[in-house]
C-alpha positions in Angstrom: -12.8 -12.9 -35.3 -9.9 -11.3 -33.6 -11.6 -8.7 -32.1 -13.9 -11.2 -30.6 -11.5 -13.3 -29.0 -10.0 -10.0 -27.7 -12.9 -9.1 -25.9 -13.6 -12.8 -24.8 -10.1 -12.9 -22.9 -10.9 -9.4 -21.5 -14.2 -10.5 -20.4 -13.0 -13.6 -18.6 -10.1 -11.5 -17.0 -12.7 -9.3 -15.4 -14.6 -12.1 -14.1 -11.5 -14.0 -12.3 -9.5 -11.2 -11.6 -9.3 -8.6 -8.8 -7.3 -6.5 -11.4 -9.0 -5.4 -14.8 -7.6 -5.5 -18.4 -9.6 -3.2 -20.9 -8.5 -4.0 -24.2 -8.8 -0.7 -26.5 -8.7 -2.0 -30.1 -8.6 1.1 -32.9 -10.9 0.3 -35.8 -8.6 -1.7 -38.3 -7.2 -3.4 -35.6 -3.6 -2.6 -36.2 -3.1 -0.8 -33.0 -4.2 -1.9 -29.5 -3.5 -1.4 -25.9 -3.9 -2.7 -22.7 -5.1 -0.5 -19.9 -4.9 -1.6 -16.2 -7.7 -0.5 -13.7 -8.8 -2.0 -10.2 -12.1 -2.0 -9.1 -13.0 0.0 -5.9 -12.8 -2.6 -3.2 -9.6 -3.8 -4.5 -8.1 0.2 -4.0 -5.9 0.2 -0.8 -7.8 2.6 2.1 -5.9 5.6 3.2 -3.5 4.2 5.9 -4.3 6.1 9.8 -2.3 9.0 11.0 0.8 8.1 13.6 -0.7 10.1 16.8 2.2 10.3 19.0 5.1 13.2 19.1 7.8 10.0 20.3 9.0 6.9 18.6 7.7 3.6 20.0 11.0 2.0 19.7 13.2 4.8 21.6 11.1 6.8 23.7 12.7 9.9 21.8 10.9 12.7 20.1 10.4 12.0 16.5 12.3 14.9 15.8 15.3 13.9 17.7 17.1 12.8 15.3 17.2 15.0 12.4 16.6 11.6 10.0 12.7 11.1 10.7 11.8 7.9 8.4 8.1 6.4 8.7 6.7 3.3 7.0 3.2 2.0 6.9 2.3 -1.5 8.3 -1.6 -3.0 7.8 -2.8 -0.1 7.3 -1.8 2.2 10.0 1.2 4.8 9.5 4.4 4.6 12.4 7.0 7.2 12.6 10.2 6.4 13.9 13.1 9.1 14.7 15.7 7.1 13.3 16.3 4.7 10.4 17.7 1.9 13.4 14.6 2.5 14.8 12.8 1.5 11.7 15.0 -1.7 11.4 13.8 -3.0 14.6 10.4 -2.1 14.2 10.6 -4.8 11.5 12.0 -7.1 13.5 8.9 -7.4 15.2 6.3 -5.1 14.2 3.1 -6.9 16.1 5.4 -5.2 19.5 4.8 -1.9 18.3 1.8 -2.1 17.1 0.3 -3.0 20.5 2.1 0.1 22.0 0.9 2.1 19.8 -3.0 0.8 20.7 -1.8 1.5 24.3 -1.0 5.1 23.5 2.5 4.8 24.5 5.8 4.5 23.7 8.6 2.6 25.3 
């Protein structure tokens, strides 16, 4: 009976879920374990390259600085030469993100 309601929950799990639980039950039952897996249109893409040599925030070359940070924002990679840099790219990151669709930088 346990081993049935084990695999019930993990059954109905899978069906609601974008993230799977597969219960792994040994034979007598003492010892189980619950291992995480999500299905392959729930895995993250790999985010786009930054194509620009400058930041977008201060028109400097990304290597400026000596303290060249990056982050990744919906899906697309931006490289700033600066930690302040990074800090007001997230004050408004839509900004940058249509200057780097231009091509450009500050």
């Amino acid at each position: 009976m346990r081993k049935s309601v084990i695999y019930l929950t993990a059954a109905l799990l899978a069906s609601c879920c974008p993230v799977q639980k597969t219960v792994e039950v040994d034979p007598v039952g003492k010892n189980s374990s619950v291992v995480e897996s999500q299905p392959e249109s729930a895995k993250p893409a790999k985010p786009r390259p930054y194509t620009l040599t400058t930041c977008l925030v201060s028109d400097e070359d990304l290597d400026s600085m000596d303290e060249r940070v990056s982050t990744v924002y919906e899906g697309q990679v931006f490289e700033f030469c600066c930690k302040p840099c990074l800090t007001k790219f997230r004050k408004n990151p839509t900004k940058y993100q249509a200057k780097l669709a231009a091509g450009k930088s500050s």
